[in-house]
C-alpha positions in Angstrom: 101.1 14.9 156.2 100.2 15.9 159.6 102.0 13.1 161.0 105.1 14.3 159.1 104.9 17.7 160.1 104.6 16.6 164.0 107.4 14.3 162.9 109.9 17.3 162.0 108.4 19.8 164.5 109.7 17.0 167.5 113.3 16.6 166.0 113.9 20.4 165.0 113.0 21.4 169.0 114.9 18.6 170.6 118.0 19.9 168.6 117.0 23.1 169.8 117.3 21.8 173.8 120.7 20.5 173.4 122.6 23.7 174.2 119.5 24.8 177.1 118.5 21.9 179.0 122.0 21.3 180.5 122.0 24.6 182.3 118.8 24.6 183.1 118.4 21.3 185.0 121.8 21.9 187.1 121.3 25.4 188.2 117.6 25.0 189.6 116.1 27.5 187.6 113.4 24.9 186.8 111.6 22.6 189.1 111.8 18.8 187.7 110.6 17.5 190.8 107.6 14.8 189.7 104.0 14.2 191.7 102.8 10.5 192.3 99.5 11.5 194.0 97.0 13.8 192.4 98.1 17.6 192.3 96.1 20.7 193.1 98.3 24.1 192.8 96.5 26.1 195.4 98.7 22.4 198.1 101.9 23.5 196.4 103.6 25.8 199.3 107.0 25.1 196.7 105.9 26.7 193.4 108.9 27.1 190.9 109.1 29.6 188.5 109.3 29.3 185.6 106.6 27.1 186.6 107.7 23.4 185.4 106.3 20.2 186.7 105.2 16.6 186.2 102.7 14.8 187.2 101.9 10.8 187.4 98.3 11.6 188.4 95.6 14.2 187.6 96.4 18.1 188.5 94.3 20.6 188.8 95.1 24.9 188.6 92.7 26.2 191.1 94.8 28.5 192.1 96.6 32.4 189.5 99.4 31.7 188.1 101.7 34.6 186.7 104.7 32.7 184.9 105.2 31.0 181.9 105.6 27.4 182.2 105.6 23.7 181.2 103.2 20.6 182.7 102.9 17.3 181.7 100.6 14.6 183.2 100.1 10.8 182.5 96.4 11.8 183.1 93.9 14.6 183.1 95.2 18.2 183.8 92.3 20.9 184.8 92.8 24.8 184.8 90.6 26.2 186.8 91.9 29.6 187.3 93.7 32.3 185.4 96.8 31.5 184.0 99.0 34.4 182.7 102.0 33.7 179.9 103.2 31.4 177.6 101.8 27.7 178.9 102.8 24.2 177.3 100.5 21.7 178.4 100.9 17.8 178.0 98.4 15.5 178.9 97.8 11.5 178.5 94.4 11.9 179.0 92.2 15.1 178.5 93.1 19.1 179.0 90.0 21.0 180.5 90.4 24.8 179.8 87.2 25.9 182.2 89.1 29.1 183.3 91.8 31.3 181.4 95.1 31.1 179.9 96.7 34.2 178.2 99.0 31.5 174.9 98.6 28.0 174.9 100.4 25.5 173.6 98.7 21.7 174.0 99.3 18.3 173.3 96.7 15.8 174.5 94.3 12.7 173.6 91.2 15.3 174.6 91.0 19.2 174.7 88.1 20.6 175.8 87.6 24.6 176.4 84.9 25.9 178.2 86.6 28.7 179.4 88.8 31.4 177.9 91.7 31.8 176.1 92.8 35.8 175.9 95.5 35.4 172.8 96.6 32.8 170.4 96.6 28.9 171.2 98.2 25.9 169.3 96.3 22.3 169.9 97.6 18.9 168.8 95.0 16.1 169.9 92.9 13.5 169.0 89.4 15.4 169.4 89.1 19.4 170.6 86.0 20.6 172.1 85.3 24.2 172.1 81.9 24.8 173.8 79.6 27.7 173.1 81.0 29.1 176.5 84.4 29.5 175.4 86.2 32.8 173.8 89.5 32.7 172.3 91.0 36.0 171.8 92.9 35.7 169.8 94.0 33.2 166.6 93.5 29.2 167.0 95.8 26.5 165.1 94.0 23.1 166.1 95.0 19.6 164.3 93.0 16.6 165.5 91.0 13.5 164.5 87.9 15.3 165.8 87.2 19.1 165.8 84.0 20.4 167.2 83.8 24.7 167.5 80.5 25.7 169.4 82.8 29.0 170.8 83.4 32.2 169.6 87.0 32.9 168.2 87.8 36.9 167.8 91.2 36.1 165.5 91.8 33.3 162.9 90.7 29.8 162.8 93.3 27.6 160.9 92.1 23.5 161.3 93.3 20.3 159.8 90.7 17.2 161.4 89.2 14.3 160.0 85.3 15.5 161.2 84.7 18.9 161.7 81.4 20.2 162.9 81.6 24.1 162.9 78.9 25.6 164.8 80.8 28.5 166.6 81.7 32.2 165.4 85.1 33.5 163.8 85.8 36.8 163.7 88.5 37.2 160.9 89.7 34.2 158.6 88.4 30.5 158.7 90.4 28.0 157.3 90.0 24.4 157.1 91.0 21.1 155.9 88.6 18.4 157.0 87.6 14.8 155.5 84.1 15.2 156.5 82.6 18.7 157.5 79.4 19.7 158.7 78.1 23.5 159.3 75.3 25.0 161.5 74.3 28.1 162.3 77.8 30.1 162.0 79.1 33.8 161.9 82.3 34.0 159.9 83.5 37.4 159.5 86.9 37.0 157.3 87.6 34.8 154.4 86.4 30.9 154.0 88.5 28.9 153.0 87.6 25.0 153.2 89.0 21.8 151.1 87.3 18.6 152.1 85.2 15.4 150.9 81.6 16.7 151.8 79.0 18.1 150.2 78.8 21.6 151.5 76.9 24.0 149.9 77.4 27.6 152.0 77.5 29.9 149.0 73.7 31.7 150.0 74.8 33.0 153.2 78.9 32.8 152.1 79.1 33.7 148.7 82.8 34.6 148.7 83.2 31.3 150.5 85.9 29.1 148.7 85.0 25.6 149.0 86.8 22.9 147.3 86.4 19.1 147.1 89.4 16.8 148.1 90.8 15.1 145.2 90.9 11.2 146.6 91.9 8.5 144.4 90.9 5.0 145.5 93.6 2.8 145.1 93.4 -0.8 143.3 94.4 -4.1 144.8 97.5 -4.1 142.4 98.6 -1.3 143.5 98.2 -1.9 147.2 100.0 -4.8 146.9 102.4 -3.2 145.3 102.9 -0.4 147.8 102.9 -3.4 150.7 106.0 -4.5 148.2 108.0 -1.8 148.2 107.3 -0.9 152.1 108.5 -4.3 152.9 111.9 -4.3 150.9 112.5 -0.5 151.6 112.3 -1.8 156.1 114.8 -5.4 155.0 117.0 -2.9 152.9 117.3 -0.2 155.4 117.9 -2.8 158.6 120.7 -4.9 156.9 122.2 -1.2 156.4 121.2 -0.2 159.6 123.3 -3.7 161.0 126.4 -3.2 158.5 126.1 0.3 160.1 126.3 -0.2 163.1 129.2 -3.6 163.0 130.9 -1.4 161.0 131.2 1.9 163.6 132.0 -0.4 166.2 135.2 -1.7 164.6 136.2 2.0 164.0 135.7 3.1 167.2 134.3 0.7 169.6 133.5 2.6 172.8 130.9 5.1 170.8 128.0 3.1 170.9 128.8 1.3 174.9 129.6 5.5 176.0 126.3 6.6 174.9 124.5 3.8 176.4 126.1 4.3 179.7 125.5 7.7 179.7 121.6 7.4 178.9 121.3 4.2 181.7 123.2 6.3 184.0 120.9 9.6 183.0 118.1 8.5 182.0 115.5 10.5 183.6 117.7 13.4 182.3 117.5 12.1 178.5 113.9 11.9 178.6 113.3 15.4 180.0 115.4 16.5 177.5 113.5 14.6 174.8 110.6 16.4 176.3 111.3 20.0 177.0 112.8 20.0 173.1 109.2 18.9 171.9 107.6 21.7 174.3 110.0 24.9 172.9 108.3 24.5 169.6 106.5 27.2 169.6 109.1 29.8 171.4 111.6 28.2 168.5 109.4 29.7 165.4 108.3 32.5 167.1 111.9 33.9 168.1 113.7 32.7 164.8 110.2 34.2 162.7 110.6 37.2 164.8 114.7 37.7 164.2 114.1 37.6 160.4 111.5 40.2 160.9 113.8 42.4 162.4 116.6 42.1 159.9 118.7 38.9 161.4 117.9 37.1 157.9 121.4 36.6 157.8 121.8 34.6 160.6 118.4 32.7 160.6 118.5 31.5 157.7 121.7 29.7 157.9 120.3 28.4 161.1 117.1 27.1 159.3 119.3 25.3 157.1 120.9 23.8 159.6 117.7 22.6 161.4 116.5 21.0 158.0 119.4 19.1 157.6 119.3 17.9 161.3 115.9 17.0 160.4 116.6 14.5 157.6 119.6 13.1 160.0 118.0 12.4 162.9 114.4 11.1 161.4 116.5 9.0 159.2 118.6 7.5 161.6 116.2 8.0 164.8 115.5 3.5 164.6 119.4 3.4 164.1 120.3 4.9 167.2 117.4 3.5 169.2 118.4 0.0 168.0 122.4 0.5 168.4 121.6 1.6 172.0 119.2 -1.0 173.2 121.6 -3.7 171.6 124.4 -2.6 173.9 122.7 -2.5 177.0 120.7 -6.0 176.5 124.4 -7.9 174.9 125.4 -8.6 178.1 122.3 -10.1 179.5 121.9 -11.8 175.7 126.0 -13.3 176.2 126.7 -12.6 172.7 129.9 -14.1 172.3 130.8 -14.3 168.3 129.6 -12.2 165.8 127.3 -14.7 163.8 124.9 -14.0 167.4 126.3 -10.2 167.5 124.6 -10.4 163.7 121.7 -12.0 164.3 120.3 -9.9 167.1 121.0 -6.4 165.7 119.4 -7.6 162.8 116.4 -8.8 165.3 116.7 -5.6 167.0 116.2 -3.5 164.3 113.3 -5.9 162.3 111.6 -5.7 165.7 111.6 -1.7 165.7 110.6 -1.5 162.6 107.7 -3.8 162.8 106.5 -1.9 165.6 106.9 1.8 163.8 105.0 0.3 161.2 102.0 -1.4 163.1 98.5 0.1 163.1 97.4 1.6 165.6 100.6 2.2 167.5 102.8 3.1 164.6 103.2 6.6 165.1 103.2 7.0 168.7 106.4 4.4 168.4 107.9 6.6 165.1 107.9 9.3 167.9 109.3 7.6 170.2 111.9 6.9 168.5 112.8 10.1 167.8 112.3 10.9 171.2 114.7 8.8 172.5 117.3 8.9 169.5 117.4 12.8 170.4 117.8 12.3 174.3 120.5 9.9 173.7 122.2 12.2 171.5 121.4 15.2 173.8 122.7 13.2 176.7 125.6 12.0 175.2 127.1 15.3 174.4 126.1 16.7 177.9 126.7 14.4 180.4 129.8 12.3 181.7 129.7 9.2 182.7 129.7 7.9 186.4 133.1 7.3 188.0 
């Protein structure tokens, strides 16, 4: 479910980029400039605001910042210092938090906070670390493999995480969904609500606690096998499609599929950032649409939801499709296909070879979103950019 949920959030925001990142990127107003060597803010005599960079390296906020703004690093990304508005961070590596941020929004293999976080926060990882030195002021949404809470949190705590250990304080609401969950010594002032596969018995200190046991049922061999089956002739079924698809566009109107391949070899760079910033306005998305409706713009949100959702299915659905269609016409040439039994044959490879991959363990979802990814940049680049003369 998480997964699925990342899945959506990703397409639903990179829609949302098409009509911003055009502008922005042409007109300067944001700084895509990237850093091979280690970064520290307080070297930067060229600081952009909104503050927007990437890094290849490590960077490191030891130096106030008073924007908003977007970073993304291939490794780990420190803040030192106090960081004022709405941050998205993006890291390959680990996020340390050991001074302040007023929102947060994070995605990275490691979070640890041992500093502060004056309002709300939003952390997608594989393990979070929240020391007893840290404070968050205000509520906490956290999804990871690995959630450990040692801090104090004065707002809600909402958590989905494989192992939990809760040893931290919560001011208001604590809610939880964990396959394995241990408590220590906790202060919980709101309501408990907790669904997972341990034993945990905190009714003496809790009794209005509401804990309930995951309903898990062990599958059998048969159907395992089964579900292996169907997986297997649901991928062959949807990649002959996919090919017919694709052979069958390309007679209608053979220059769509070579035109947004050109465009994304000849903007590539641009694609990506596009793919990128639409996965980073997630949370400015919700909040202004939730925020409209609130204020009596119903009318128009809600068609606009729609919309979104039915983007959603399209692009999920068809995110291998246009990966595949695109990678075909830029490796043809190098591949001399010259009849169609070889123009066959390798979209059929192509697409067998995609699917493998988004269905590998281990790597499976990081290559189902990255096919998203890049099936949304195409499209965003496509309808924004011309080709070079």
């Amino acid at each position: 479910m998480k997964k699925k949920i990342c899945a959506i959030l990703l397409v639903l925001v990179c829609f949302f980029s098409f009509t911003n990142v055009k502008a922005a990127s042409e007109s300067n107003f944001i700084d895509l400039q990237a850093y091979a060597d280690i970064y520290r803010l307080s070297e930067d005599s060229d600081v952009s605001l909104p503050f927007v960079k990437f890094f290849n390296e490590k960077a490191t906020f030891d130096k106030k910042l008073d924007k908003s703004g977007l970073s993304i690093a291939s490794k780990t990304i420190d803040i030192e210092e106090n960081i004022k508005g709405v941050h998205t961070i993006v890291s390959g590596d680990t996020v340390n938090i050991k001074g302040s941020m007023e929102y947060g929004f994070i995605i990275s293999s490691n979070v640890v906070i041992s500093g502060t976080i004056e309002k709300d926060v939003v952390i997608l990882a594989e393990s979070i670390f929240i020391t007893d030195t840290a404070n968050i002021g205000g509520d906490i949404i956290a999804m990871a493999n690995t959630i450990e809470l040692k801090g104090n949190v004065a707002g809600n705590f909402i958590g989905n995480s494989d192992n939990f250990l809760m040893e931290g304080k919560v001011q208001k609401d604590f809610r939880v969904l964990s396959n394995s969950m241990t408590f220590g010594e906790t202060t919980i002032n709101g309501n408990i609500y907790i669904e997972t596969n341990s034993e945990l018995n905190i009714s003496d200190k809790y009794p209005n606690a509401v804990v309930n046991k995951i309903q898990t049922r062990i599958m059998t061999e048969a159907e395992k096998k089964d579900q292996i089956i169907n997986t297997i002739l649901k991928s062959i079924t949807a990649i002959i499609l996919f090919t017919l698809l694709n052979m069958l566009i390309r007679k209608i109107n053979p220059n769509l599929f070579v035109n947004l391949a050109n465009k994304f070899k000849n903007h590539s760079s641009y694609g990506v950032i596009a793919g990128v910033l639409g996965l980073t306005t997630i949370p400015f998305v919700i909040f202004i649409l939730i925020l409209l409706s609130m204020f009596g713009a119903g009318v128009v949100t809600t068609p606009l939801l729609v919309v979104y959702i039915a983007l959603i299915v399209v692009i999920i659905s068809l995110a291998k499709f246009i990966t595949g269609s695109v990678i075909y016409e830029l490796a043809k040439d190098k591949l001399k296909v010259n009849n169609k039994l070889k123009e066959l044959g390798i979209l059929l490879a192509i697409y067998t070879v995609l699917y493998i991959l988004c269905y590998m363990p281990y790597i499976s979802w990081f290559m189902t979103m990255a096919t998203i990814l890049f099936s949304s940049g195409i499209i965003i680049t496509g309808f924004t950019r011309k080709n070079k003369e």
